[in-house]
N, C-alpha and C positions, 0 to 999 in steps of 0.2 A: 409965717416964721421963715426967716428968709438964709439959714443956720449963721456958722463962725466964718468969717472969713481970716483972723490974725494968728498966722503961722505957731508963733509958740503956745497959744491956746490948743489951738489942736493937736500939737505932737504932746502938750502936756496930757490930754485930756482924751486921747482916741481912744483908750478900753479895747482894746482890739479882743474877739471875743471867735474862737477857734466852733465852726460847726461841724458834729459828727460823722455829715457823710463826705461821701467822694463824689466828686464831680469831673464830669467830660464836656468837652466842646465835640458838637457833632455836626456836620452840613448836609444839609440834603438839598436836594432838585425840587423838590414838592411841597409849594409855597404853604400847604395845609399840614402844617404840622399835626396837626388832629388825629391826620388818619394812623400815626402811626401811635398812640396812644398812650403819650407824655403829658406830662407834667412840667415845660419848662421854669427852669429859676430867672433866665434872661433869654432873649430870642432878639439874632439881629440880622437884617435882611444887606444881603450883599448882591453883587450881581454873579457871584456864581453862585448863589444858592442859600439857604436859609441856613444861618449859625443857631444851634441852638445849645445854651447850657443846662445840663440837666444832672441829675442822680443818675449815678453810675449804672443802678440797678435797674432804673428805667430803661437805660439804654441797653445793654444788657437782655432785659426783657425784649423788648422790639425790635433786636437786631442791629443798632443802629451800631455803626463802625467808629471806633475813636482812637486816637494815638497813644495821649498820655491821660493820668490820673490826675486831681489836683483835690486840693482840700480847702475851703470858701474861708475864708476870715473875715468877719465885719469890724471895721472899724466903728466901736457906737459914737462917735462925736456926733453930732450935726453939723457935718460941712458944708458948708456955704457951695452952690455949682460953681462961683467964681472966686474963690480961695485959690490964691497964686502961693505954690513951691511944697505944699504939703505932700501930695502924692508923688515930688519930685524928687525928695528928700527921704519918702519910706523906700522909692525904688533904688535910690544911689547906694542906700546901705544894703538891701537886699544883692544887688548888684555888686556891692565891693567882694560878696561870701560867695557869686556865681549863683544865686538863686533868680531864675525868672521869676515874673511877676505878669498875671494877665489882670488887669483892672477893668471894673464895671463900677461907673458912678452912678448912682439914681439920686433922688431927688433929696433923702437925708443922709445917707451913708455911703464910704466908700466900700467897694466889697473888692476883697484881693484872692486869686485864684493860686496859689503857689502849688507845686507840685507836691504829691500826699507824702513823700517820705522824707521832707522838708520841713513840713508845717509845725512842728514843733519847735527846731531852731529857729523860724521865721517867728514866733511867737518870742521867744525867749529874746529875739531880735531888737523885734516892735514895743514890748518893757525895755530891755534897756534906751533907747533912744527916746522915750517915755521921762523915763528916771533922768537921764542926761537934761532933758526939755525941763524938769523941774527944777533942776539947779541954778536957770539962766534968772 
C-alpha cells in the first residue's frame, strides 16, 4: 500500500489526532541509546550525536537535558512518502500564527511536533484547513 499522494485528499482527510504526552528532542554523544534507558518515539543519527525523541518523562527520568516541550500530533491519512505540498501547506499555516513545526515522516503517517502550549490551537488549526479542503 503505497498511501495518498493527491493534495486535496489529504488535507480533506488528515484526522489529525493530538497524543497525550509531551515530548523532547534530546542528543547525546553515546551512539547506545540503551544505556541510558529510553524508550525512543524516533531516533536520528547526526554527526554531532544521536537525536533522540522521546516522553518527556523518560527524559526526565534519565537525566537527559532538553530545551523545549512539544506535544506529537498524528496526522491519520496514509500519505504517500512522495505526496508533493501537503506538509508544505500544514507548515505555511502553522507559520502564518508563528507556530514551529518539527516534522517526522514515517512510512504511513506524518507526525508534527508543535510546542505543548500550542497544540490545541494547532489542532483547531489543522480542522479548519480540513474543513476549507472540503469545500474545494
Amino acid at each position: 500500500m503505497s498511501g495518498e499522494t493527491n493534495l486535496d485528499i489529504l488535507l480533506r482527510s488528515m484526522q489529525p489526532i493530538l497524543h497525550d504526552r509531551e515530548y523532547v528532542f534530546c542528543s547525546i554523544r553515546d551512539q547506545n541509546y540503551r544505556n541510558f534507558n529510553v524508550d525512543p518515539v524516533c531516533l536520528f543519527k547526526e554527526d554531532e550525536g544521536l537525536t533522540l525523541i522521546l516522553d518527556r518523562q523518560q527524559a526526565d527520568a534519565a537525566g537527559l537535558p532538553y530545551i523545549s516541550v512539544f506535544c506529537m500530533i498524528t496526522l491519520s491519512v496514509h500519505s504517500s512518502l512522495e505526496a508533493v505540498g501537503f506538509l508544505a501547506t500544514i507548515t505555511n499555516k502553522l507559520a502564518a500564527h508563528g507556530i514551529s513545526t518539527n516534522l517526522v515522516s514515517a512510512y504511513y503517517h506524518d507526525h508534527l511536533f508543535v510546542p505543548a502550549l500550542r497544540a490545541q490551537e494547532v489542532m483547531a488549526l489543522l480542522q479548519e484547513l480540513a474543513r476549507c479542503a472540503n469545500r474545494w
